[in-house]
N, C-alpha and C positions, 0 to 999 in steps of 0.2 A: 426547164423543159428543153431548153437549148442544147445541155449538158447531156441530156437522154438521149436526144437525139443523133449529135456528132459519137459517142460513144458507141449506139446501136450500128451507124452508119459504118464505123471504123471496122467493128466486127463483123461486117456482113461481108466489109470486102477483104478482110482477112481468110474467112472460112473461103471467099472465091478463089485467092488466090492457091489457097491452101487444097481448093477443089482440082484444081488445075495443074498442080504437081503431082496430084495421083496419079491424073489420068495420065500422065506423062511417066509413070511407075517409076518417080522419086518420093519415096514413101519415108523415110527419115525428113529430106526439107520440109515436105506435105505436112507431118505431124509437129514441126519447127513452125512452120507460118500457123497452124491452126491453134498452139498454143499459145503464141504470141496473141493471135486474133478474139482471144478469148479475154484478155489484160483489159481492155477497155471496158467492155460491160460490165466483169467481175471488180474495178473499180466504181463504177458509177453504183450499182447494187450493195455494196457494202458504206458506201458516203463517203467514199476516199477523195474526191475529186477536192470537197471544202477543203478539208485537210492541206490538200496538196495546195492549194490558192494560200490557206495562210501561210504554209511554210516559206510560200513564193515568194507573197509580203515580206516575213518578218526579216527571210535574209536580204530582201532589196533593203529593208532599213536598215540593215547590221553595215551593206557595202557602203550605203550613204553616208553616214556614221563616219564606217572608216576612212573615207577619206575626207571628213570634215572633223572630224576629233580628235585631239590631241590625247586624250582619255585612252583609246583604241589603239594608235600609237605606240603609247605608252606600254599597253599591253603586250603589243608583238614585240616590242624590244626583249621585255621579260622572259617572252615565251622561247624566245631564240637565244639569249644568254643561257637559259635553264637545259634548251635543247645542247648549246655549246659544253655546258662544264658536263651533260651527262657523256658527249659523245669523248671528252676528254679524258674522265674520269675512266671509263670503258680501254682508252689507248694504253694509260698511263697502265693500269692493271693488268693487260696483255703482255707489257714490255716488262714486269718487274717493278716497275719504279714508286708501285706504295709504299707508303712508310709501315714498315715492317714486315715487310716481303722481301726487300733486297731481290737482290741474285737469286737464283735456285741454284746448288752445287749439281755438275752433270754426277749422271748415276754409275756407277760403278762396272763392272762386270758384273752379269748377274750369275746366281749360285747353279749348280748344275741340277738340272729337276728332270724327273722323266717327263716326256710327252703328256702332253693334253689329250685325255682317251685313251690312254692307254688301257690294255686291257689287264685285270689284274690275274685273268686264271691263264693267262699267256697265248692258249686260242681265243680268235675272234667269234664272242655269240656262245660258247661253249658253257662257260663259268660264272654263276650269278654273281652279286655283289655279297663280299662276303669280306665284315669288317676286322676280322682277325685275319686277315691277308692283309689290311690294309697297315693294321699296324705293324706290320712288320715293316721295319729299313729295308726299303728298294736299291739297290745299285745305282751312283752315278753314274749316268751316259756315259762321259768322258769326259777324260779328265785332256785339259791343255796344257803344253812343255809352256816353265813362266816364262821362255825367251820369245815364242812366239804370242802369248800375252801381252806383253812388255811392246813388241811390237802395234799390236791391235788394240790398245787401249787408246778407244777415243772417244770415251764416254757412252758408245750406245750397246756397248754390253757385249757377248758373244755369240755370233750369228752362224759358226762352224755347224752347231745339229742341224738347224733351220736348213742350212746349204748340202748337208751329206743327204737328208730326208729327199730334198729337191733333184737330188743329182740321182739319188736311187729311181725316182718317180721318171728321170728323165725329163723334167723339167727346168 
């Protein structure tokens, strides 16, 4: 009866305070306290409150426990070695260094491709998707002099379109 009571009492002066932000036309807090103020009741109505008592209980015996049980102890050692090798295992596979991952070789230049979207009938919007166009060999973009290759090989491939595309846009 006790539990009914504090409960009912909680909510009433939740919806007050919740009264009191309206009038004040804070109507987002207003509806913030009045949902808050409804938690109370709508636990004691559904029999939450037991619940929440045993829960209360059973973790005071767990804390008690823990620091009187070598058993418990025991446990968190386990749990933090296992947390340990997974956070290791996770590093070690970032860097390469599984066994049979090795290295990764850096990538190459990559091969000359038209644009992403391009269009295939040459106007934008014009020309539907028509796959006997598509098999047709398209034209490499450009081609690169191998001395200036030779120069700009340093594994992340050729960024000349990316940059002409950029410089046309003006960006």
């Amino acid at each position: 009866m006790l539990t009914a009571a504090v409960s009912f009492a909680l909510t009433a002066a939740g919806v007050a305070v919740a009264g009191l932000r309206a009038y004040r036309r804070r109507f987002l807090s207003a509806t913030r306290w009045f949902a808050f103020a409804l938690v109370p009741a709508g636990l004691y109505l559904t029999g939450l409150f037991p619940v929440a008592r045993t829960i209360g209980s059973e973790l005071a015996d767990w804390a008690t426990k823990l620091v009187f049980d070598p058993r418990v102890w025991t446990g968190i050692v386990l749990l933090g070695v296992s947390a340990a090798l997974l956070a290791t295992t996770r590093w070690a596979g970032r860097r390469g260094a599984v066994a049979g991952g090795g290295a990764r070789p850096a990538a190459g230049p990559a091969p000359a491709r038209p644009a992403v979207g391009a269009d295939p009938g040459g106007v934008t919007g014009t020309a539907p998707f028509d796959p006997a166009r598509q098999a047709e060999p398209q034209k490499p973009a450009k081609q690169q002099k191998p001395a200036k290759q030779a120069k700009r090989d340093d594994g992340l491939g050729d960024f000349s379109d990316i940059e002409e595309i950029l410089r046309r846009r003006g960006i």
